[in-house]
OpenMM code with the backbone's topology and positions (N, CA, C; nanometers):
from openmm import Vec3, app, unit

residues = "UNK UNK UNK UNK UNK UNK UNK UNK UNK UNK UNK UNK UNK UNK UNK UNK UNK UNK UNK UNK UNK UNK UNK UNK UNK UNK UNK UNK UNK UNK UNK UNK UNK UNK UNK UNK UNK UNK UNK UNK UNK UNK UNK UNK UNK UNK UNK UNK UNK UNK UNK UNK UNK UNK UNK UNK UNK UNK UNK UNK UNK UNK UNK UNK UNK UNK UNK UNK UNK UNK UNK UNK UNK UNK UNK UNK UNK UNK UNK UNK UNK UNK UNK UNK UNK UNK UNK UNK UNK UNK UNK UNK UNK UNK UNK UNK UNK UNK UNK UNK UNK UNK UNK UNK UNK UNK UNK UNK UNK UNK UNK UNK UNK UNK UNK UNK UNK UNK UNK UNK UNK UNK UNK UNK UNK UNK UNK UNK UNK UNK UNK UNK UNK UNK UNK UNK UNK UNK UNK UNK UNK UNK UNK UNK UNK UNK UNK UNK UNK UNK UNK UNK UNK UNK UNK UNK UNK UNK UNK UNK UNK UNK UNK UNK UNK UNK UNK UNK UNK UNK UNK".split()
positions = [
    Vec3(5.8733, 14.6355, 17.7531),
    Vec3(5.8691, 14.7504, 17.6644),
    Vec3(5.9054, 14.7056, 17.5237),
    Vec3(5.8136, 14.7576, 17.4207),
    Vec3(5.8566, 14.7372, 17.2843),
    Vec3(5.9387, 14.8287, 17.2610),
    Vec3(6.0643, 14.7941, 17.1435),
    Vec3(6.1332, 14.8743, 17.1302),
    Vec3(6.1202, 14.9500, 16.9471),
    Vec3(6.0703, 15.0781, 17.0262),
    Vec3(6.0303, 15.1919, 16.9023),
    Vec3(6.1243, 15.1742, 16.7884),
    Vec3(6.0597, 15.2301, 16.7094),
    Vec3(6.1424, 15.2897, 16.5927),
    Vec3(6.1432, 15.4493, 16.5727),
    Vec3(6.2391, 15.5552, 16.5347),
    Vec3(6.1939, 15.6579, 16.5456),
    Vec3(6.1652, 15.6926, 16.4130),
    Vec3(6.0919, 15.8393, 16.4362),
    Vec3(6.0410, 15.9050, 16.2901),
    Vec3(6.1984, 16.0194, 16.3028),
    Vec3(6.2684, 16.0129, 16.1733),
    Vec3(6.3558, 16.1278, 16.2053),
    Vec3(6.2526, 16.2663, 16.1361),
    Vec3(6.3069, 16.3451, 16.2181),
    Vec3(6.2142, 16.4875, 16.1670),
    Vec3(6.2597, 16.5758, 16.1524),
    Vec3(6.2710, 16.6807, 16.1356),
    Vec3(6.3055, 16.8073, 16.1168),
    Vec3(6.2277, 16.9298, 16.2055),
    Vec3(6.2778, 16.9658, 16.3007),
    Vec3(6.1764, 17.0761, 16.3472),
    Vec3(6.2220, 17.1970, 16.3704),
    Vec3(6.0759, 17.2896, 16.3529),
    Vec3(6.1218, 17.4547, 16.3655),
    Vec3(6.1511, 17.5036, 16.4661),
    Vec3(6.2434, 17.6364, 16.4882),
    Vec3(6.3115, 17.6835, 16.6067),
    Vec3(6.1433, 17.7050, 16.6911),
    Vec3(6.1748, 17.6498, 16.8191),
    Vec3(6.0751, 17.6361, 16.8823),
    Vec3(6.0870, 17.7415, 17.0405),
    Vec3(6.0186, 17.8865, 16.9999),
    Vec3(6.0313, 17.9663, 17.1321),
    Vec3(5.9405, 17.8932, 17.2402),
    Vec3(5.9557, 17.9258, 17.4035),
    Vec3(5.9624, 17.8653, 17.5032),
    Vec3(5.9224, 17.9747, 17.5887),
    Vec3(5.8339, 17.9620, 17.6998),
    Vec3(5.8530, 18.0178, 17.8214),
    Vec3(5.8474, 17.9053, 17.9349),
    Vec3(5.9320, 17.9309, 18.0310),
    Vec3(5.8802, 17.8245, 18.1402),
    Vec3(5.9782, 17.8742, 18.2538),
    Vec3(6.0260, 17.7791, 18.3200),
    Vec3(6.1110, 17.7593, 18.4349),
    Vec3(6.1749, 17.6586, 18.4496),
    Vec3(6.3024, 17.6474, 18.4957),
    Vec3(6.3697, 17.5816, 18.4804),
    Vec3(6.5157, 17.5802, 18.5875),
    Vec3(6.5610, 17.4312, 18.6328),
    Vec3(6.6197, 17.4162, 18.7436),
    Vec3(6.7404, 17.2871, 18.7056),
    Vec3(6.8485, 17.3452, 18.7481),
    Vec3(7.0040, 17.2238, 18.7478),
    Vec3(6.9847, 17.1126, 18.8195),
    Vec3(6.9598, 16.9614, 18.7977),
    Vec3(6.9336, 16.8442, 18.8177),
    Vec3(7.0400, 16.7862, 18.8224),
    Vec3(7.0179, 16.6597, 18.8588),
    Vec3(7.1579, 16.5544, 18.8017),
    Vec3(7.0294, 16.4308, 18.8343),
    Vec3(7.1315, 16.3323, 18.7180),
    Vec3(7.0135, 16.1698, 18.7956),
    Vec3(7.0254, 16.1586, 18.9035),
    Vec3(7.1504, 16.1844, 19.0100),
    Vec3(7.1208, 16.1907, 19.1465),
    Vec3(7.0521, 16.2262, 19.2630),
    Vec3(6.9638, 16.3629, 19.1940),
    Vec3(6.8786, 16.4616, 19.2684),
    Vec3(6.8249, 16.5046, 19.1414),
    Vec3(6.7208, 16.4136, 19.1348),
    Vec3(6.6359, 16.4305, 18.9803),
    Vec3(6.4463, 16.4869, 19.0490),
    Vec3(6.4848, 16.5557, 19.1235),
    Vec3(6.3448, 16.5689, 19.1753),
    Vec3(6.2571, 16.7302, 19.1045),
    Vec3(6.2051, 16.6541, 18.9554),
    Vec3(6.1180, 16.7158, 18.8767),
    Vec3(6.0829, 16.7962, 18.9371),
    Vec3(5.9554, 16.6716, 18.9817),
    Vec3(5.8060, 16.7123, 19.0083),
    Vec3(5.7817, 16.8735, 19.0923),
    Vec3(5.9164, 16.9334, 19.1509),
    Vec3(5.8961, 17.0590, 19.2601),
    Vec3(5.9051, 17.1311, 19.1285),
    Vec3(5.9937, 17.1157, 19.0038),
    Vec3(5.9880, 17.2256, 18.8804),
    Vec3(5.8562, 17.2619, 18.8334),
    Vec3(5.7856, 17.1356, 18.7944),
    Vec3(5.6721, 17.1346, 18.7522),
    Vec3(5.5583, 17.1644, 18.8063),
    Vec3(5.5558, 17.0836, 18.9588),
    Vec3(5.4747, 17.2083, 19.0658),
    Vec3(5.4282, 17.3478, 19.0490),
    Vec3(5.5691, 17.3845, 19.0312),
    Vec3(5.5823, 17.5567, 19.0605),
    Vec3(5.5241, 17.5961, 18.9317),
    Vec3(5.5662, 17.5496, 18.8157),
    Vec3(5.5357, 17.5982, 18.7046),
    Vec3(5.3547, 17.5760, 18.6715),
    Vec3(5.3396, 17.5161, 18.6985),
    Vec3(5.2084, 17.4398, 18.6730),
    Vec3(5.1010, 17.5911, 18.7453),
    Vec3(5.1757, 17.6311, 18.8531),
    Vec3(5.0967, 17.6974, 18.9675),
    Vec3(5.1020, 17.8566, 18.8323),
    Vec3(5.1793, 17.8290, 18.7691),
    Vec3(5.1701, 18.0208, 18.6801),
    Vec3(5.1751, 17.9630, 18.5380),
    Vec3(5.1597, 17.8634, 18.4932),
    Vec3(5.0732, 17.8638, 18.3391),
    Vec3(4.9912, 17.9655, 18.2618),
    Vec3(4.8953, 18.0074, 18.3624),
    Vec3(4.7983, 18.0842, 18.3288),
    Vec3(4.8116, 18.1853, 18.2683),
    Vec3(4.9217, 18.2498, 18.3740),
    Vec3(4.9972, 18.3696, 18.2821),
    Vec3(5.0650, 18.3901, 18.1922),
    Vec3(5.1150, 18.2563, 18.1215),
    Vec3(5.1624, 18.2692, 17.9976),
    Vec3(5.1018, 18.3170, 17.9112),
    Vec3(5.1126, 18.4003, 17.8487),
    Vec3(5.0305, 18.4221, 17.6839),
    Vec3(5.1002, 18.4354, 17.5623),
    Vec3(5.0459, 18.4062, 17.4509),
    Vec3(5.0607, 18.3725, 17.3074),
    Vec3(5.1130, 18.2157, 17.3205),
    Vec3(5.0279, 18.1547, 17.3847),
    Vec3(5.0513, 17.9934, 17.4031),
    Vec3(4.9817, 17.9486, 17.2299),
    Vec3(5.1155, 17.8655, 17.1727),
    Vec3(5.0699, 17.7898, 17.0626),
    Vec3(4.9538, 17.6720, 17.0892),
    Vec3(4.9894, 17.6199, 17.1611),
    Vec3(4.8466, 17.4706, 17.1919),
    Vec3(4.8609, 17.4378, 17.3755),
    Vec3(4.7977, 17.3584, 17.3731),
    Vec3(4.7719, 17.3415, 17.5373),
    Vec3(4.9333, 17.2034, 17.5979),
    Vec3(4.9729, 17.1809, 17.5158),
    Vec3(5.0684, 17.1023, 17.4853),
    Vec3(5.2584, 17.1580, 17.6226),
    Vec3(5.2319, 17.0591, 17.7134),
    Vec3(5.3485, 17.0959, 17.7731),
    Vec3(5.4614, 17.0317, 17.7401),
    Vec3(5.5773, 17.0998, 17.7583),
    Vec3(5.7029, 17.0705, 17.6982),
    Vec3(5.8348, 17.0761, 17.7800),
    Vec3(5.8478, 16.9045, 17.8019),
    Vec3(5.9667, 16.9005, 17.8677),
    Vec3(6.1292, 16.9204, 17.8017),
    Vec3(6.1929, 17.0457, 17.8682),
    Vec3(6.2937, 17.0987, 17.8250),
    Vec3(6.4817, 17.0158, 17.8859),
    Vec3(6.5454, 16.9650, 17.7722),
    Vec3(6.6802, 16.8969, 17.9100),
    Vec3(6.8119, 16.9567, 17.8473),
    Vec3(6.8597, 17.0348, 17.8910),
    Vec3(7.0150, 17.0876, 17.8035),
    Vec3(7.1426, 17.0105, 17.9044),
    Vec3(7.1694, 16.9379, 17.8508),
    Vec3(7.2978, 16.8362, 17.9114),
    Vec3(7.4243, 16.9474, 17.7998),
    Vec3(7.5354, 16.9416, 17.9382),
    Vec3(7.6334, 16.9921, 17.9060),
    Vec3(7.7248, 16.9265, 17.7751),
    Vec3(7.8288, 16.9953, 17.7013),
    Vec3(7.8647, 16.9076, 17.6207),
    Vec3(7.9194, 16.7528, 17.6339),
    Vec3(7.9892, 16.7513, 17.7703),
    Vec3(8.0651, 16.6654, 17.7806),
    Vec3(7.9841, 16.5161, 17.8357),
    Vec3(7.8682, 16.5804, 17.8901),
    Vec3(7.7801, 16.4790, 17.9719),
    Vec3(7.7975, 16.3070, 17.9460),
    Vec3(7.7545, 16.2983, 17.7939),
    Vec3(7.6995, 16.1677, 17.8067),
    Vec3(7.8555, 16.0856, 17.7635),
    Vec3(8.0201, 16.1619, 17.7800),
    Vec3(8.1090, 16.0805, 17.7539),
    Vec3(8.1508, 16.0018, 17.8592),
    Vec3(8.1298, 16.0478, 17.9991),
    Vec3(8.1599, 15.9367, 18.1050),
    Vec3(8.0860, 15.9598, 18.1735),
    Vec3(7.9731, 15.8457, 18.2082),
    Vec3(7.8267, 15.8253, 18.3481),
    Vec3(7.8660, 15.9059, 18.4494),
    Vec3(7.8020, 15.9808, 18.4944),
    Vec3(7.8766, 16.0581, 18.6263),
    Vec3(7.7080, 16.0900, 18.6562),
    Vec3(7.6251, 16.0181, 18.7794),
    Vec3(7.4993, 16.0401, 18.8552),
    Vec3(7.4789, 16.1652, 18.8989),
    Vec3(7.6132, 16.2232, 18.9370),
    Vec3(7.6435, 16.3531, 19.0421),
    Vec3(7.6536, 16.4752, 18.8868),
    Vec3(7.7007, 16.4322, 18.7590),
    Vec3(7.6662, 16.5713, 18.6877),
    Vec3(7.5668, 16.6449, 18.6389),
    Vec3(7.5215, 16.7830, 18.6321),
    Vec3(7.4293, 16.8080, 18.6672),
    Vec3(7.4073, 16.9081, 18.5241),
    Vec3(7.2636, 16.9051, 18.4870),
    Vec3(7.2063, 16.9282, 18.3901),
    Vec3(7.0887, 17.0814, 18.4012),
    Vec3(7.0395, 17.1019, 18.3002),
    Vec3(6.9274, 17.2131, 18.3333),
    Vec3(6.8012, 17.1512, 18.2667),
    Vec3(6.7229, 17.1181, 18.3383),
    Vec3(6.5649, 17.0954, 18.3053),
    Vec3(6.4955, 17.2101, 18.3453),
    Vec3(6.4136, 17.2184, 18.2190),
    Vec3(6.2636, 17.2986, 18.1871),
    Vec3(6.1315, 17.2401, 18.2079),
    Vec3(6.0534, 17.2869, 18.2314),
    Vec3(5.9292, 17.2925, 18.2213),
    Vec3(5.8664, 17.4298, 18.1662),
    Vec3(5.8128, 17.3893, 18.0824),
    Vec3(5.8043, 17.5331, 17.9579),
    Vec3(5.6590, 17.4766, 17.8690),
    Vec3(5.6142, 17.6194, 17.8198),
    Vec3(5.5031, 17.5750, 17.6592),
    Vec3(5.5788, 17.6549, 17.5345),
    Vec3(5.5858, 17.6210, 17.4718),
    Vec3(5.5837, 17.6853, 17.3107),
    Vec3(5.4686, 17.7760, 17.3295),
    Vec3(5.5608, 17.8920, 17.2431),
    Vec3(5.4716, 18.0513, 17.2585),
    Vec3(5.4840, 18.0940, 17.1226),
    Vec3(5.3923, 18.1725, 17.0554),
    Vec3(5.3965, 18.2118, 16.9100),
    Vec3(5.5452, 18.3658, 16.9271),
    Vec3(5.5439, 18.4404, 17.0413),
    Vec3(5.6597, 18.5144, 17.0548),
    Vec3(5.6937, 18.5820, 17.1977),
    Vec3(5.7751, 18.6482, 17.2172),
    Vec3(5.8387, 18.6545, 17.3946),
    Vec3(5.7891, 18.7670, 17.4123),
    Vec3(5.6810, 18.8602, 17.3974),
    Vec3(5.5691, 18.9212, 17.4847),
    Vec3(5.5832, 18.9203, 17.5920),
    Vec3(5.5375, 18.9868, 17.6755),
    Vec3(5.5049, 19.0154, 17.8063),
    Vec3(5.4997, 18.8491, 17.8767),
    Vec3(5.6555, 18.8257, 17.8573),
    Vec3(5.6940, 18.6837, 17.9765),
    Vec3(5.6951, 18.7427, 18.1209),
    Vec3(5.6051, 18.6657, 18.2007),
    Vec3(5.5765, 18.7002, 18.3180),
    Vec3(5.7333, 18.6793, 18.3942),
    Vec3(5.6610, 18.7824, 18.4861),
    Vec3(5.8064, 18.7998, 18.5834),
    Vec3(5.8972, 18.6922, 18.6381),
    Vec3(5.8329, 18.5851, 18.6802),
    Vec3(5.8888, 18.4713, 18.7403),
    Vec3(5.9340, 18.3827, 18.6120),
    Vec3(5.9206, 18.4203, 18.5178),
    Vec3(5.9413, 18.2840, 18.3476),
    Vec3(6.0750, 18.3464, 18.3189),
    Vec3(6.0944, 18.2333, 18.2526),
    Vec3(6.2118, 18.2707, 18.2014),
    Vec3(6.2129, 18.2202, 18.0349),
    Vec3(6.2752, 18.2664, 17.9147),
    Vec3(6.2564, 18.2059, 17.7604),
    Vec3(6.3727, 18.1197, 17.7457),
    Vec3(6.3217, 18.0072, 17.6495),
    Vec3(6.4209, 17.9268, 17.6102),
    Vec3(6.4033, 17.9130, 17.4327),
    Vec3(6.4923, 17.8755, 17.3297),
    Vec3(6.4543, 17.8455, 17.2427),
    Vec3(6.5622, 17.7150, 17.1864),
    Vec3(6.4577, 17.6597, 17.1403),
    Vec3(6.5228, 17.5315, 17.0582),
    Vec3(6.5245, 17.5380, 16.9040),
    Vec3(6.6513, 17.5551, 16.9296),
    Vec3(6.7263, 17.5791, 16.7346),
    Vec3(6.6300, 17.4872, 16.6145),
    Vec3(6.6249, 17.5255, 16.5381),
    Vec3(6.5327, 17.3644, 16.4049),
    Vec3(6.6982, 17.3343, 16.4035),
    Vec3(6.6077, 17.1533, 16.4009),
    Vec3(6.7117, 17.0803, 16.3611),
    Vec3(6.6642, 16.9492, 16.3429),
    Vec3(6.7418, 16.8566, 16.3266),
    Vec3(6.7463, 16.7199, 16.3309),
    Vec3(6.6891, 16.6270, 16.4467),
    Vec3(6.5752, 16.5751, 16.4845),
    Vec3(6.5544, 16.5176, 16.5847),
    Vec3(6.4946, 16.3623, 16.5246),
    Vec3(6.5498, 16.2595, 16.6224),
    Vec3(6.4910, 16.1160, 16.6022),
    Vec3(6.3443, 16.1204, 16.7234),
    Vec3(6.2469, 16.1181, 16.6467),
    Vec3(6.1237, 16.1340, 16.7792),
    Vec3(6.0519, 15.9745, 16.7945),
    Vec3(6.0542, 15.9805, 16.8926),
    Vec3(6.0023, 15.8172, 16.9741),
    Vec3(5.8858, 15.8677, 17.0698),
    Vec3(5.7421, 15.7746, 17.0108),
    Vec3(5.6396, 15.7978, 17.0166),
    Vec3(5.6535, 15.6502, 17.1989),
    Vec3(5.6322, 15.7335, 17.2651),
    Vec3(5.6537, 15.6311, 17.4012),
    Vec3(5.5120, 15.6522, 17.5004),
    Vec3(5.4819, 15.5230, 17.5265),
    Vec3(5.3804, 15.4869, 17.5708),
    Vec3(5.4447, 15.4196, 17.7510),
    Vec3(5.3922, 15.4729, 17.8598),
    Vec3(5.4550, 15.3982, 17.9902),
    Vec3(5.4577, 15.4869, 18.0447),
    Vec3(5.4899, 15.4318, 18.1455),
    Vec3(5.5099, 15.5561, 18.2644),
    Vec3(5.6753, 15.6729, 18.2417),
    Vec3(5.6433, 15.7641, 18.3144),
    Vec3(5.7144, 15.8918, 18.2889),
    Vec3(5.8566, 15.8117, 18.4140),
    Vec3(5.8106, 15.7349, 18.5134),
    Vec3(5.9261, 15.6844, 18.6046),
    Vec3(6.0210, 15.5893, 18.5631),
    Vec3(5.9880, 15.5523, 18.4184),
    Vec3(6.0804, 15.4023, 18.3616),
    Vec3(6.1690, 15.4191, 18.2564),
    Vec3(6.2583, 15.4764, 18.3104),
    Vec3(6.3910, 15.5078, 18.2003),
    Vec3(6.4134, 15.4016, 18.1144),
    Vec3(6.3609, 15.2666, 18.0895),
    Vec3(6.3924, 15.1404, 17.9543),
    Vec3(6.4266, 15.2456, 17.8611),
    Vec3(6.3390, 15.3151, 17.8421),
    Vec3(6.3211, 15.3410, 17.6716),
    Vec3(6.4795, 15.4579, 17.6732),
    Vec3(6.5390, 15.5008, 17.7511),
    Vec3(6.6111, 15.6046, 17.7435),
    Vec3(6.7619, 15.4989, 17.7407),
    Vec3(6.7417, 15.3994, 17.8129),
    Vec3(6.8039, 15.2959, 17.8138),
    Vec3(6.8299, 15.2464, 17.6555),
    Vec3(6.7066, 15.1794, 17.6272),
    Vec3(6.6989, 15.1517, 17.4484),
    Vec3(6.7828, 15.2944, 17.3788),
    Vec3(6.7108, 15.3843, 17.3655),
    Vec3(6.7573, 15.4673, 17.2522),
    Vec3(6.9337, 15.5289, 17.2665),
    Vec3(6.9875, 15.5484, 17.3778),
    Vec3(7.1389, 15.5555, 17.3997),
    Vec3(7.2529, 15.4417, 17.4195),
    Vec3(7.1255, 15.3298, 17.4785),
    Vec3(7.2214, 15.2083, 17.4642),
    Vec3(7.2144, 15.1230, 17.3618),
    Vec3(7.1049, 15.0990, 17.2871),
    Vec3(7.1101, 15.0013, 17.1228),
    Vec3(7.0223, 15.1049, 17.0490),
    Vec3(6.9647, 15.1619, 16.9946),
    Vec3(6.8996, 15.2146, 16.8672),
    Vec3(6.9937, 15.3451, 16.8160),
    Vec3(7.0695, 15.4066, 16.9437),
    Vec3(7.1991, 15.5461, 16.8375),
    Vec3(7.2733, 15.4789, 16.7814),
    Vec3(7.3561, 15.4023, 16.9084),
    Vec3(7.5108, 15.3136, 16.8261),
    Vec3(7.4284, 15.2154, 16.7363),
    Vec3(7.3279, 15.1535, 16.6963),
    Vec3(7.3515, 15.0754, 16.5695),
    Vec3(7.2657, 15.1418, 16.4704),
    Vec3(7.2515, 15.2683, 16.4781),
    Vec3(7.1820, 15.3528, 16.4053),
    Vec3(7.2798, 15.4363, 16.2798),
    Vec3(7.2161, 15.5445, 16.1757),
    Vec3(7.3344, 15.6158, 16.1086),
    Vec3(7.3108, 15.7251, 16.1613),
    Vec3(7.2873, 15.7727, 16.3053),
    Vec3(7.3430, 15.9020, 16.3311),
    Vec3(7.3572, 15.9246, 16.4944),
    Vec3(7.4049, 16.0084, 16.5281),
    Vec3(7.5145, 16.0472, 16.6233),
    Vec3(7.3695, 16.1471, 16.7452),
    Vec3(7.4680, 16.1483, 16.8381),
    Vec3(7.3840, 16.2775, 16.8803),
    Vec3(7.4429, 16.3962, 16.8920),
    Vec3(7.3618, 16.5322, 16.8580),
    Vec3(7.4168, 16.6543, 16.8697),
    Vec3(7.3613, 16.6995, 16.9730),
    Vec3(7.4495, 16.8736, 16.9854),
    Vec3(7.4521, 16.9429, 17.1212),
    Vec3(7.3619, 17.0355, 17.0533),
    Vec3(7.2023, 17.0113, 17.1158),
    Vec3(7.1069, 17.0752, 17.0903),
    Vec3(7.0123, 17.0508, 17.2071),
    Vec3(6.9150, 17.0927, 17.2482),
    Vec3(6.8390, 17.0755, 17.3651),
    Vec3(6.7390, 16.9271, 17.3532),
    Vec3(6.7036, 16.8094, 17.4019),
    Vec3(6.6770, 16.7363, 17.4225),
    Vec3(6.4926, 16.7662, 17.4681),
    Vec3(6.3939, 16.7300, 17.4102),
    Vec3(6.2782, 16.7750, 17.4861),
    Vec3(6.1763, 16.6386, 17.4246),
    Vec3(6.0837, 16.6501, 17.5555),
    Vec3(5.9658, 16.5822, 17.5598),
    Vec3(5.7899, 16.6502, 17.5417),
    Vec3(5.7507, 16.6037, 17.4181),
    Vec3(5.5847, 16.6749, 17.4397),
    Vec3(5.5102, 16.6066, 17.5044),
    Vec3(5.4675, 16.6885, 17.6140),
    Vec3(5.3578, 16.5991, 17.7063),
    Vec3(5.2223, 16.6566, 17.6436),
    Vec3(5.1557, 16.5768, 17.5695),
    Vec3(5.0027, 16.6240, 17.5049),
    Vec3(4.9506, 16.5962, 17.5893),
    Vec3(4.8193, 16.5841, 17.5331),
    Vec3(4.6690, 16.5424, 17.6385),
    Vec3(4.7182, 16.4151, 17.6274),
    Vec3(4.7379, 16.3350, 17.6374),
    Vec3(4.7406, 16.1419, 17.6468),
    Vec3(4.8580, 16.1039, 17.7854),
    Vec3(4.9413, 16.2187, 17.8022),
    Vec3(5.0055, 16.2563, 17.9331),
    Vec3(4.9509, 16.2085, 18.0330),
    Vec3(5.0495, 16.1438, 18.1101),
    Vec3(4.9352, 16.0982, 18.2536),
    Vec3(5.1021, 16.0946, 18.3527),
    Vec3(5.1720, 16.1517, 18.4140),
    Vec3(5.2364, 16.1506, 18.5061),
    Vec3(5.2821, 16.0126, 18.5942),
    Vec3(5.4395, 15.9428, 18.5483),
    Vec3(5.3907, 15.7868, 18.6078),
    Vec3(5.2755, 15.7144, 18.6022),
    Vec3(5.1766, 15.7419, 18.4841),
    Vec3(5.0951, 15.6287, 18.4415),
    Vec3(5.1607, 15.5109, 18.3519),
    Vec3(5.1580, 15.4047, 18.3799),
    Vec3(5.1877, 15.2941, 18.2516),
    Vec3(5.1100, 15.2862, 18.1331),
    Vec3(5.0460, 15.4126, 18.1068),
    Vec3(4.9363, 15.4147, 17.9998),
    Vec3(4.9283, 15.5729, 17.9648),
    Vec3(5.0615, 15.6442, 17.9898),
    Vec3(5.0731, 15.7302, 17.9487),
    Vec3(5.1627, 15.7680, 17.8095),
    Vec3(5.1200, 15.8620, 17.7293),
    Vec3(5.1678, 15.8486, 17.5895),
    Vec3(5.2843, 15.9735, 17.6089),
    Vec3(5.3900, 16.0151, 17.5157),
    Vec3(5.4524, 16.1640, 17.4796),
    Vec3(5.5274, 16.1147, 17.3868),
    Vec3(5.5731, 16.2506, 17.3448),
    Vec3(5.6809, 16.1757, 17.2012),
    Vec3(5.8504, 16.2769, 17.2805),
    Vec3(5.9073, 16.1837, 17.2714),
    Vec3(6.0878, 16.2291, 17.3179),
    Vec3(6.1315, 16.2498, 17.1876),
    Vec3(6.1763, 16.3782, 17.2018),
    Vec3(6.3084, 16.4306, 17.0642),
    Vec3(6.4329, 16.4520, 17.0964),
    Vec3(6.4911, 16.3729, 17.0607),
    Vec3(6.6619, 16.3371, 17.0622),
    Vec3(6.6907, 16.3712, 16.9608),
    Vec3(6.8249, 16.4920, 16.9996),
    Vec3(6.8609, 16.5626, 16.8653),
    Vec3(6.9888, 16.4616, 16.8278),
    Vec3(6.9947, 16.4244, 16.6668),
    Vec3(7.0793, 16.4124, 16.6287),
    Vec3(7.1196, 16.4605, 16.4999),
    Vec3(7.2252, 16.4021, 16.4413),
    Vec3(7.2420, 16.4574, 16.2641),
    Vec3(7.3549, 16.3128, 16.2479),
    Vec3(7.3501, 16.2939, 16.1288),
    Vec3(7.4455, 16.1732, 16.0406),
    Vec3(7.5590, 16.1766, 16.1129),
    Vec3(7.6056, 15.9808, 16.0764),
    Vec3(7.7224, 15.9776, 16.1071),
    Vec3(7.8158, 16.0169, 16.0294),
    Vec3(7.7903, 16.0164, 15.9102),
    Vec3(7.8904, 16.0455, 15.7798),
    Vec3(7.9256, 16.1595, 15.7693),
    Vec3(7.8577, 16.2956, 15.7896),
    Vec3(7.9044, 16.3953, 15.8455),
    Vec3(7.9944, 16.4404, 15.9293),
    Vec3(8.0267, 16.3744, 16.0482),
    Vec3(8.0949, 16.4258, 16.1440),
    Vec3(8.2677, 16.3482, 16.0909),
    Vec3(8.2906, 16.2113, 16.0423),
    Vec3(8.3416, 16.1423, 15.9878),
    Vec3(8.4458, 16.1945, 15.9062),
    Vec3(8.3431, 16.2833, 15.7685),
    Vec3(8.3473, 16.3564, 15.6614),
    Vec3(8.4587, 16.4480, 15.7036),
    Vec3(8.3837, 16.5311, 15.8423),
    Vec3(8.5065, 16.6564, 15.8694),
    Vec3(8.5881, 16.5904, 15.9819),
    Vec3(8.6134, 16.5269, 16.0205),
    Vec3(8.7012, 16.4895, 16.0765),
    Vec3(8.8590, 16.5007, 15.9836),
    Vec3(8.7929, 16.3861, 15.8805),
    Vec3(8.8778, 16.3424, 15.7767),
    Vec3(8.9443, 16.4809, 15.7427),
    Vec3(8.8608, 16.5484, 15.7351),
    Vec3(8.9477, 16.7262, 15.6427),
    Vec3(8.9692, 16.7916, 15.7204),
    Vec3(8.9682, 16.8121, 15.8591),
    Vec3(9.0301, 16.8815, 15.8993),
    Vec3(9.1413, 16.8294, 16.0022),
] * unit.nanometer
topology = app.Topology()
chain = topology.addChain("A")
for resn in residues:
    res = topology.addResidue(resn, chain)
    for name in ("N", "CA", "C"):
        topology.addAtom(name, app.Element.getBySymbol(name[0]), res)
């Protein structure tokens, strides 16, 4: 695996419909979320693009000590222009605008390297931190499910180190 560089970006609060289920890396079994969801797409409406969107809200404390067994909430969701007539079984999510480092990743969806790279060498020798904001993946058309020739872009929220530093210091 080459190791990316990210684009930092800025993005708009991004409304959501989908479904969504408490994981841990221990019992990381997606694919039944996405199943289900996949099966009532249809009924979504005011869909912005055909573009699916993987949703991950890790608790605050998550990434301070490895724990396999703690457990997270993953989405499977699309971006919707507004929360209209969300079908009965959906549920809405929204992701605040903010600060995201986005990594354009090419490989299969089964090979955590790159998640490896970006938390284990590209944050810490980077200038910014990560924040408690929702974590998401765009699966476009170039998407291919455990293909090694599959494309998406991962947004990892962060904001400056000098900031957090800054208020430390003052308060």
């Amino acid at each position: 695996m080459n190791s990316p560089a990210p684009i930092i970006k800025t993005t708009h609060e991004r409304k959501l419909i989908g479904m969504h289920m408490n994981l841990s890396l221990a019992n990381h079994n997606v694919s039944e979320l996405w199943q289900e969801f996949m099966q009532h797409l249809a009924t979504i409406q005011h869909k912005m693009n055909c573009e699916l969107v993987s949703v991950t809200n890790y608790p605050n404390d998550f990434f301070r000590a490895f724990d396999v067994e703690k457990s997270f909430e993953k989405w499977a969701a699309v971006e919707v222009s507004d929360f209209t007539n969300v079908p009965d079984n959906m549920e809405t999510v929204v992701i605040p605008s903010g600060l995201y480092a986005v990594f354009q990743y090419k490989g299969s969806s089964a090979n955590n390297a790159i998640f490896q790279y970006i938390f284990g060498a590209w944050l810490p020798q980077s200038e910014y931190q990560l924040d408690q904001r929702p974590h998401f993946e765009i699966l476009g058309d170039k998407y291919k499910n455990n293909d090694p020739n599959s494309e998406e872009e991962l947004w990892i929220p962060v904001k400056p180190k000098i900031f957090s530093s800054v208020l430390s210091q003052t308060h």
